[in-house]
N, C-alpha and C positions, 0 to 999 in steps of 0.2 A: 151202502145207502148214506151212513155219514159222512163220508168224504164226499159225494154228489153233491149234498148239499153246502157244505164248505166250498166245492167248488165254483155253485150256483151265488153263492154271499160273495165271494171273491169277484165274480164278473159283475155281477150289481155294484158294489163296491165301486170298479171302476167303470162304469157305466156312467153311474151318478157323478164322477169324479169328472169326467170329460166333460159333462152336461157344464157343470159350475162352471172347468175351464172355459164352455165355452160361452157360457153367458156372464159371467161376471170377472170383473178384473181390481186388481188390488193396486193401492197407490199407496209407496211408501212417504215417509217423513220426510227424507231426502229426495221426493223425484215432486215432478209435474206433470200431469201428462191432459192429453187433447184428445175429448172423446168425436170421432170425425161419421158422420152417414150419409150416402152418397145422395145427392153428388157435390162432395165437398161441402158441407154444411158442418158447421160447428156446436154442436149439441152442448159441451161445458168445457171448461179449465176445470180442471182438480189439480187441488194445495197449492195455487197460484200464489196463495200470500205466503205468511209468515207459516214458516216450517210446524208439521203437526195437526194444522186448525182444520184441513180437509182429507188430510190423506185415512185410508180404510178400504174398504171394499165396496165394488159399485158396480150395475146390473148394464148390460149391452146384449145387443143380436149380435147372432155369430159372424166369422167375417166369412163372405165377404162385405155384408149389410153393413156391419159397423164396424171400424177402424181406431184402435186407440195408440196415439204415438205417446210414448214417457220419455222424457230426458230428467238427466243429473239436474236438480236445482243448486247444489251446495257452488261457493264462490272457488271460483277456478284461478290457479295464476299464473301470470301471464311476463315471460323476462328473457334479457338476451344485448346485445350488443347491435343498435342501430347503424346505418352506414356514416361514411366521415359525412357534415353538416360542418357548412360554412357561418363565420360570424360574422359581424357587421364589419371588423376588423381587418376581414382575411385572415383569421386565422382556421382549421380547421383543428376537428376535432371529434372522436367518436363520446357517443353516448351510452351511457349502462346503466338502463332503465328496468323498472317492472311495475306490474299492470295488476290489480286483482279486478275479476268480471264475474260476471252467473247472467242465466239465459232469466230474461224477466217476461217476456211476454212469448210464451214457445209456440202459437197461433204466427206471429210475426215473423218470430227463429226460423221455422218451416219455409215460410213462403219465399224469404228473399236470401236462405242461407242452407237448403236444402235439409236443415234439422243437422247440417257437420261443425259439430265442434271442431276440427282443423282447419275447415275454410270458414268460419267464425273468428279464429284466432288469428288465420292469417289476413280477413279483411280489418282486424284490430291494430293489428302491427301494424297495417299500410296506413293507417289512420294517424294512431300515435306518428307515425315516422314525417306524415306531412304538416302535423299539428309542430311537432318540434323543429323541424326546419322551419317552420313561419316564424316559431317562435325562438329560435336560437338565432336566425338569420336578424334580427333588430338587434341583440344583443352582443355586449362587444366580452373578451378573453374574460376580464376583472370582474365583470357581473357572474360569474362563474368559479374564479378561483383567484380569491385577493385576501389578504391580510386586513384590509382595510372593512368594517362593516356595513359604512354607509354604499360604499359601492356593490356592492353584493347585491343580488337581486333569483338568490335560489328558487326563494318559496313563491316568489310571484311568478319565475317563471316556470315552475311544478302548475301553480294553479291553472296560467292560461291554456298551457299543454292538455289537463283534464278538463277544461271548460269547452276546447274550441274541439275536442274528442269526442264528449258528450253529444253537442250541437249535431254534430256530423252523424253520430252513429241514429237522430233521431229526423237527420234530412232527408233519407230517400223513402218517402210516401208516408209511412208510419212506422220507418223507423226498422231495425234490424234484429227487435225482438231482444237484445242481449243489453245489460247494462253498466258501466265503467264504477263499480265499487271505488277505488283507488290508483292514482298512479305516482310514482315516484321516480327519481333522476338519483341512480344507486354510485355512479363515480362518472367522472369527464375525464377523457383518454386522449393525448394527444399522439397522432403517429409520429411512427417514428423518424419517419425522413424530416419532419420537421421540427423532432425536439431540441436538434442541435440551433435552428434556428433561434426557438422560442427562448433557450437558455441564451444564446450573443445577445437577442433583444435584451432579457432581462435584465445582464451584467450590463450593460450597456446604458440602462435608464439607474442603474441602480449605481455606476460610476457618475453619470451628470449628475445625479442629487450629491454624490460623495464629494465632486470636485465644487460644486455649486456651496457644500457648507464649508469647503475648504476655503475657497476663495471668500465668504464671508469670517471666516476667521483669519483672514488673513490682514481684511480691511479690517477688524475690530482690533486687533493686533497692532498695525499702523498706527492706528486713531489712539490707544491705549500709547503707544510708545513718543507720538507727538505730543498727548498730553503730558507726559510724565517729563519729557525736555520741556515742553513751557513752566512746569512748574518747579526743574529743576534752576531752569535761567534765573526765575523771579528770585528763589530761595537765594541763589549766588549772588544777583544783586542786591538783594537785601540786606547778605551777611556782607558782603565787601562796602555797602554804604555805612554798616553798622560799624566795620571795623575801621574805616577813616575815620568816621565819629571818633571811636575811641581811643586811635592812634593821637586825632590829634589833643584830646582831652590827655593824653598820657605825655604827650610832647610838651603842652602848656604847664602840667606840672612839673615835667622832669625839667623844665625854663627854670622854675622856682626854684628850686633846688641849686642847679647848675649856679644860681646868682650869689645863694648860699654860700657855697662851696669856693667861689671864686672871694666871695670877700674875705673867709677863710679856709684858707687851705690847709693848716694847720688841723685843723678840726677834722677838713676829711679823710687826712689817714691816718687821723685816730681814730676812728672811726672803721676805715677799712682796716686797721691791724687788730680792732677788735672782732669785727667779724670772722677773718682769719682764727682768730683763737677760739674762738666761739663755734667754727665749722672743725676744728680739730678734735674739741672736747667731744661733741654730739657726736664725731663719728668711733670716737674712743668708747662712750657711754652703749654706742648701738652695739660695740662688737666685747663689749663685757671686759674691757682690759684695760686697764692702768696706764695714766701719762705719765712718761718718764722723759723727762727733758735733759739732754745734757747739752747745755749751749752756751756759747758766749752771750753774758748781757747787752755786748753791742750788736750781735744778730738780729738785724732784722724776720720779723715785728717785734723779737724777744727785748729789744730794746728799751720798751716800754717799761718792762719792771724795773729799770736801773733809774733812769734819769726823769720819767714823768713823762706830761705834753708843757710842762713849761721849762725844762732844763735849756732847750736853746736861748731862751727868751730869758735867762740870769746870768749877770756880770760873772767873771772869770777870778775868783781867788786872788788876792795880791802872793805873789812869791815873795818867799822871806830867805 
């Protein structure tokens, strides 16, 4: 009798269990879901907004009366390698991008995306990949990958790529239910059959600028070595007018002299003999050692100690 009844609590149990099933349905934190009763009428969104605010538990007729579809609400992401895309340049180049999305209006999601998140993502790709070809196709190699900053134009062209994706994804009627969180441009790829191109161009611009500062130091060079012969000419002229100057200031004196000399000549080699003995001692004096003369007094210059500068110039002794 008690196990009857245990058994009889056990079927009510799931009796009652099925009922709930089929009358009420639970909406997590994480989902959204669309209460649908026929024929196609939209009775509510639950936790449409910000995570938590609606989700619980909520009362419907069984199906086939009433229909509830949930999807994932958390931000989905979305990455990969788009096809080569041509620049303004001609150059090409692949792109390595990613995408964050979440389904924001899942009424929408349904109707124009059958409720699939893979043909959701992949009408996203197709979007992003037309947005960036419009938008790489205006733009030239540098606005992409330059040293230089002013030329760079990354973030603006991140921005148009999510703006003109946005636009799109909200053009066909009201839109595709789903909505563009973030996108970003993760590296630029150039293939490979043309990096060998890309690097001759590079070397190639980066030789004209080399030869282009070459050739101006070559003219500053010139121009430095012109100026330094004009300034050398002037200096030479300068010194060679300065030294006729003083040649002939030295000439005019050494006249003086010379007139000197000529009226007595006597005087000038006494003079030169004294020099002479004069350049003997000093060089005696610099090397530390004692004059020792042994000479005759009529030796020239030594003659000077015997007879004087006036011995020519006195009468000869009478002989006795």
């Amino acid at each position: 009798m008690r196990e009857s009844k245990i058994t009889v609590a056990f079927i009510v149990v799931v009796v009652i269990l099925m009922v709930v099933y089929l009358f009420v349905y639970q909406v997590r934190e994480d989902e959204v879901a669309v209460h649908y009763r026929p024929p196609g009428k939209v009775l509510n969104v639950r936790n449409a907004g910000p995570a938590g605010m609606e989700s619980g538990v909520y009362f419907r007729l069984p199906w086939p009366i009433d229909h509830v579809a949930k999807h994932d609400k958390r931000i989905r992401v979305l990455e990969g390698n788009l096809a080569e895309t041509q620049l303004q340049d001609n150059w090409m180049v692949i792109i390595s991008m990613y995408a964050t999305w979440r389904i924001a209006d899942p009424v929408s999601f349904e109707r124009t995306l059958d409720g699939d998140v893979n043909q959701a993502e992949g009408r996203l790709k197709e979007l992003i990949f037309n947005e960036t070809s419009r938008a790489i196709g205006k733009s030239r190699f540098e606005n992409l990958v330059s040293t230089d900053p002013e030329k760079l134009r990354f973030d603006a062209i991140e921005k148009e790529i999510a703006d003109g994706v946005r636009q799109a994804i909200m053009a066909k009627d009201k839109g595709y239910g789903i909505e563009l969180v973030s996108f970003g441009i993760r590296r630029v790829a150039i293939p490979e059959d043309v990096t060998k191109s890309v690097f001759a161009r590079m070397n190639a611009e980066r030789n004209k600028e080399a030869e282009t500062y070459r050739s101006e130091g070559r003219n500053e060079r010139d121009a430095i070595i012109a100026t330094a012969k004009q300034d050398a000419q002037k200096i030479l002229a300068d010194a060679e007018t300065q030294a006729r100057q003083i040649r002939g200031e030295g000439e005019a004196e050494e006249a003086k002299y010379y007139d000197v000399f000529a009226r007595a000549p006597e005087l000038s080699i006494y003079l030169r003999r004294l020099e002479a003995l004069q350049a003997i001692a000093q060089k005696a004096r610099e090397k530390g050692t004692p004059i020792t003369f042994v000479l005759d007094t009529q030796t020239e210059p030594l003659n000077v100690l015997d007879v004087g500068p006036q011995a020519k110039d006195k009468p000869a002794a009478p002989q006795k």
